[in-house]
C-alpha positions as CSV (number, residue, x, y, z in Angstrom):
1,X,-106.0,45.3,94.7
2,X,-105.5,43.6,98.2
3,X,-103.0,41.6,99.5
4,X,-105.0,39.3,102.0
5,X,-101.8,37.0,103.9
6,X,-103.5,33.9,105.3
7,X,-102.0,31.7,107.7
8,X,-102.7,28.5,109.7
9,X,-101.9,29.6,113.4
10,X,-103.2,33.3,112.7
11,X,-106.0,35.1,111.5
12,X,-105.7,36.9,107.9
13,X,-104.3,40.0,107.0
14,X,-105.4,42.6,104.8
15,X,-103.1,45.4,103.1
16,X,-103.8,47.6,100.6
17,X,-101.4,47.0,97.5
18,X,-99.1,49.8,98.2
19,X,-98.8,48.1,101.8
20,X,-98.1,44.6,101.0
21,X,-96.2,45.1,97.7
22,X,-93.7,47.7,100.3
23,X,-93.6,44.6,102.6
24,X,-92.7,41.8,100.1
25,X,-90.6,43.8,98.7
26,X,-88.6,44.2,101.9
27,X,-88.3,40.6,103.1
28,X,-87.2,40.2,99.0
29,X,-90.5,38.4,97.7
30,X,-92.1,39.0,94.5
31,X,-95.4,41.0,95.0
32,X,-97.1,38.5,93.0
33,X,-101.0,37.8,92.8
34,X,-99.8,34.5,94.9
35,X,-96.9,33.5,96.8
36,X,-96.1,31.7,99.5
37,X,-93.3,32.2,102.9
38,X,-92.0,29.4,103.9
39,X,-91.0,28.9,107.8
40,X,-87.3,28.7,107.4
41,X,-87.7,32.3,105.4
42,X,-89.4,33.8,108.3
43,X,-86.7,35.0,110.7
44,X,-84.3,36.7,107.7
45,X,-87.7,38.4,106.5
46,X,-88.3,39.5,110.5
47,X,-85.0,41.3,110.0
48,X,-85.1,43.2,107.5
49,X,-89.0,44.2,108.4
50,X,-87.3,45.2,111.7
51,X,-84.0,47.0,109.3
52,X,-86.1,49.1,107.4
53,X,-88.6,50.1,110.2
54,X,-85.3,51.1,112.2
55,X,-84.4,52.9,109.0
56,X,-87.7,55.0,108.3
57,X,-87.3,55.4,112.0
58,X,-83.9,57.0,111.7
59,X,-84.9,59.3,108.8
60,X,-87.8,60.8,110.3
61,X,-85.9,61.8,113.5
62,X,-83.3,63.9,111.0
63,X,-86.3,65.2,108.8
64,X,-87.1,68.6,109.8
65,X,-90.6,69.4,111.8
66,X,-91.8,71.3,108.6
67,X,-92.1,68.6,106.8
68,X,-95.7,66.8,106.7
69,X,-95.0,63.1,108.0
70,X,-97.3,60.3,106.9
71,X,-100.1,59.3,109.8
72,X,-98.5,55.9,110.0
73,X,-95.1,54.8,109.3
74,X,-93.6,51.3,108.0
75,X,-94.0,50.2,112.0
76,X,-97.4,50.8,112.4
77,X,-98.2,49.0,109.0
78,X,-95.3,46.1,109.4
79,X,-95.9,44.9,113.0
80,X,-99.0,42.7,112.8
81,X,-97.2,41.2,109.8
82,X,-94.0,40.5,111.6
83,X,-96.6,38.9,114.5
84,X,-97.8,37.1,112.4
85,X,-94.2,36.0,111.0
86,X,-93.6,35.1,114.2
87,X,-96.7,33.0,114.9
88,X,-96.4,30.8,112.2
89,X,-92.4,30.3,112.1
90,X,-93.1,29.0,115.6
91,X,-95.8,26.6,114.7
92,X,-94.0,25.6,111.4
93,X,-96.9,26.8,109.3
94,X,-96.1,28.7,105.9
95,X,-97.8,32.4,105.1
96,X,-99.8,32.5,101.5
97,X,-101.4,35.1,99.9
98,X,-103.9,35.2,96.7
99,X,-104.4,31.3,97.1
């Protein structure tokens, strides 16, 4: 399955299912088939996207080199998600996905 996040003032987004269920988890929304983020829920799910980047970020530093790290991390996979956050809170324009 794919999560495809649609948007008025951006263009969609498409995450794999272990991707977008990781994100909605984090900003605390069921990883539905549908669902929808309202504006005024943007900025707290900004800041915990940005918490739990800071956190993986943290971990990998203390993880030793012999240890095989993933080719991208929560950041690389979050960011054009929190853009588009970011996009849309400012135009006042919810975030959907499987509608």
């Amino acid at each position: 399955m794919l999560y495809k996040f649609k948007s008025k003032s951006s263009g969609d987004l498409i995450m794999l299912e272990a991707n977008g269920r990781r994100v909605l988890e984090i900003i605390g929304k069921g990883a539905g088939a549908k669902g929808i983020i309202l504006p005024e829920q943007m900025p707290a799910a900004i800041a915990a996207l940005e918490a739990a980047i800071a956190l993986e970020e943290s971990h990998a530093e203390d993880a030793p080199d012999t240890v095989p790290r993933e080719s991208l991390g929560l950041r690389q996979r979050a960011l054009p998600f929190i853009d588009m956050l970011r996009r849309n809170h400012q135009a006042g324009h919810e975030v959907v996905w499987g509608v």
